[in-house]
C-alpha positions in Angstrom: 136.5 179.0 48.9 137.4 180.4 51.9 138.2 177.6 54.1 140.7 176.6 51.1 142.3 180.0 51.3 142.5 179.7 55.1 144.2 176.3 54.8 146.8 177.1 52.0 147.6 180.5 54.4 147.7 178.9 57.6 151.5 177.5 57.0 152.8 180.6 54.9 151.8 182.8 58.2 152.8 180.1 60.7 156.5 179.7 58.8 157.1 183.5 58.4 155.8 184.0 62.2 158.8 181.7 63.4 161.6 183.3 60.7 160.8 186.4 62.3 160.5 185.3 66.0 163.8 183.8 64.9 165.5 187.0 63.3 166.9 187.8 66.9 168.4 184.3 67.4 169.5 185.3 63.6 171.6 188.3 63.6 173.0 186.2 66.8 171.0 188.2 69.4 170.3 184.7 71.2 173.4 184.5 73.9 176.8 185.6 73.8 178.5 184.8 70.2 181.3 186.8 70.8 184.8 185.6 72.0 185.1 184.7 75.4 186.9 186.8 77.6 188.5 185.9 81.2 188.7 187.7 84.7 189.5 187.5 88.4 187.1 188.9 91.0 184.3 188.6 92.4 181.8 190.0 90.2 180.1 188.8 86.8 178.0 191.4 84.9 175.2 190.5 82.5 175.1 192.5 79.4 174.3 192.0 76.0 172.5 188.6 76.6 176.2 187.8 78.2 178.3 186.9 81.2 181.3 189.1 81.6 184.0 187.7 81.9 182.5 184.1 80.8 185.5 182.7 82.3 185.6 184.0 86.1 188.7 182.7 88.0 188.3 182.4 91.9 189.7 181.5 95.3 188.1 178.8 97.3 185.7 180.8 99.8 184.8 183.3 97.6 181.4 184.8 96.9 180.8 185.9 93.4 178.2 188.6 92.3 176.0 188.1 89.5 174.6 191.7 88.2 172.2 191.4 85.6 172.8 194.9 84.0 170.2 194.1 80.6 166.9 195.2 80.5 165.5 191.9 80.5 164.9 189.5 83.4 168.0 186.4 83.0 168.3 183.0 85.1 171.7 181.9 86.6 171.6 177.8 87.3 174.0 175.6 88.0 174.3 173.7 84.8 172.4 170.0 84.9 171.8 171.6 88.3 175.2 170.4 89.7 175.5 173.5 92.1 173.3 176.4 93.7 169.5 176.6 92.3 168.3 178.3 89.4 167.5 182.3 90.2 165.7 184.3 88.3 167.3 187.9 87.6 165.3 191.1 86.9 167.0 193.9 85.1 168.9 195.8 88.1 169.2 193.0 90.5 171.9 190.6 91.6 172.9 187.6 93.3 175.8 185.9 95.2 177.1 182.5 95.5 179.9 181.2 98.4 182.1 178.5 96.2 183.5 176.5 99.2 185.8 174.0 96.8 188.1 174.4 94.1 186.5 172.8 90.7 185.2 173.9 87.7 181.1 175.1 87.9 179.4 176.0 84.9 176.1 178.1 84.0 174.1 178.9 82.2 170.6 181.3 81.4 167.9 178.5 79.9 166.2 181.6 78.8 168.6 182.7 76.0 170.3 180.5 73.6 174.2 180.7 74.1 174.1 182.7 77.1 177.0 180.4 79.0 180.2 180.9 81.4 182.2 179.6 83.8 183.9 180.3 87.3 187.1 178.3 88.0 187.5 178.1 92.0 191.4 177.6 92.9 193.1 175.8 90.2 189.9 174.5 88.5 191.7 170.9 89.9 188.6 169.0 92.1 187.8 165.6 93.3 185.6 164.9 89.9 186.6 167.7 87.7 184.4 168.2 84.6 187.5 169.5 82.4 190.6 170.6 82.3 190.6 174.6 81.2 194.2 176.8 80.7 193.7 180.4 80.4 193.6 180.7 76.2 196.4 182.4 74.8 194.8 183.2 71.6 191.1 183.2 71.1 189.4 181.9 67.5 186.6 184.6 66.5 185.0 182.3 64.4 182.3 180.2 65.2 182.8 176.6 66.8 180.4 174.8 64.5 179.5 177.1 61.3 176.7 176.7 59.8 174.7 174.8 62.7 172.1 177.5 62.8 169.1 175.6 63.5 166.2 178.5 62.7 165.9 177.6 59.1 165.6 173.9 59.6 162.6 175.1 62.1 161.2 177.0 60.1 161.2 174.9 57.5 159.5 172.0 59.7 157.1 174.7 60.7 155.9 175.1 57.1 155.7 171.4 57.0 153.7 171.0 60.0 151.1 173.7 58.7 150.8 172.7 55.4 150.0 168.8 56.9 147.7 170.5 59.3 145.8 173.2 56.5 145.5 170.2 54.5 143.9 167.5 57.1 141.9 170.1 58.4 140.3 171.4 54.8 139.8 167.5 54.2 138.0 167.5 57.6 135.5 170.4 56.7 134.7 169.0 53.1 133.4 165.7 55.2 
C-alpha cells in the first residue's frame, strides 16, 4: 500500500513543486513586463529583473556601462551571439562594451525570462540591419501576446509526466 500511495503522490507533489517554482514567473517576476522606456548615454542599469532604459540610443564609438544594481547575479550577451560575449554580472558589478558601428544590437539575460533591450548605435541604419526602430510616441501597457503564459501548460505536462511515471513505476514493483 505504500508504494501505491507513493506513486499516486509522486505527480501531485511534482505538479505543485513547478506551480510554485513558477509563481515568480507568475505575478511576472520573470524579466521586465513593464513598458519599455528609451534613453541616451552611456549607461544601462539593471533593476527589477530589467534593463533601464531597454532602448539605449548611442553614437558610433561609444562605450556603454552595464550596472547590474539587483541582488542577483544577471548575464549580458549579444543576442544569437551576434556581438561581444556573454558576461556574467554579480550584484554590484558592471561591464563596458566599445560599439564601433552604427546598427541595431540586441541582448538579452538567458537567465531570466523577458529580461531584453536594445542599444541603437547612430541612426540604428547598418550594413545588414536587423530592424528598423523609431522612437515610440506612445507606448501600449498591455501585453504583446495575452494569454501566452506558458506555466500552466508546464505544469500541466508535469502532472502528466508524473502520473505516466508513478504509474509505470508501481507496475514495475508489482512484477
Amino acid at each position: 500500500m505504500p508504494r501505491r500511495l507513493i506513486a499516486l503522490a509522486l505527480p501531485i507533489i511534482t505538479g505543485a513543486l513547478l506551480v510554485a517554482g513558477g509563481s515568480a514567473a507568475l505575478a511576472g517576476g520573470g524579466g521586465c513586463f513593464v513598458p519599455d522606456t528609451q534613453g541616451a548615454g552611456t549607461t544601462v542599469e539593471l533593476t527589477n529583473r530589467c534593463f533601464t532604459p531597454t532602448i539605449l540610443f548611442v553614437q558610433p564609438g561609444d562605450k556603454v556601462t552595464w550596472r547590474n544594481q539587483d541582488g542577483m547575479t544577471h548575464v549580458v550577451a549579444g543576442s544569437f551571439s551576434s556581438w561581444g560575449s556573454p558576461t556574467n554580472l554579480a550584484a554590484g558589478e558592471t561591464m563596458t562594451h566599445q560599439f564601433p558601428t552604427a546598427g541595431i544590437y540586441s541582448y538579452s539575460c538567458p537567465l531570466h525570462y523577458g529580461m531584453n533591450a536594445v542599444v541603437i548605435v547612430g541612426d540604428g541604419n547598418a550594413s545588414v540591419p536587423l530592424a528598423r526602430i523609431q522612437p515610440a510616441t506612445s507606448v501600449s501597457t498591455s501585453p504583446a501576446h495575452p494569454g501566452t503564459d506558458p506555466w500552466p501548460l508546464l505544469a500541466l505536462a508535469a502532472a502528466v509526466l508524473g502520473a505516466g511515471l508513478g504509474y509505470r513505476v508501481g507496475r514495475l514493483r508489482r512484477s
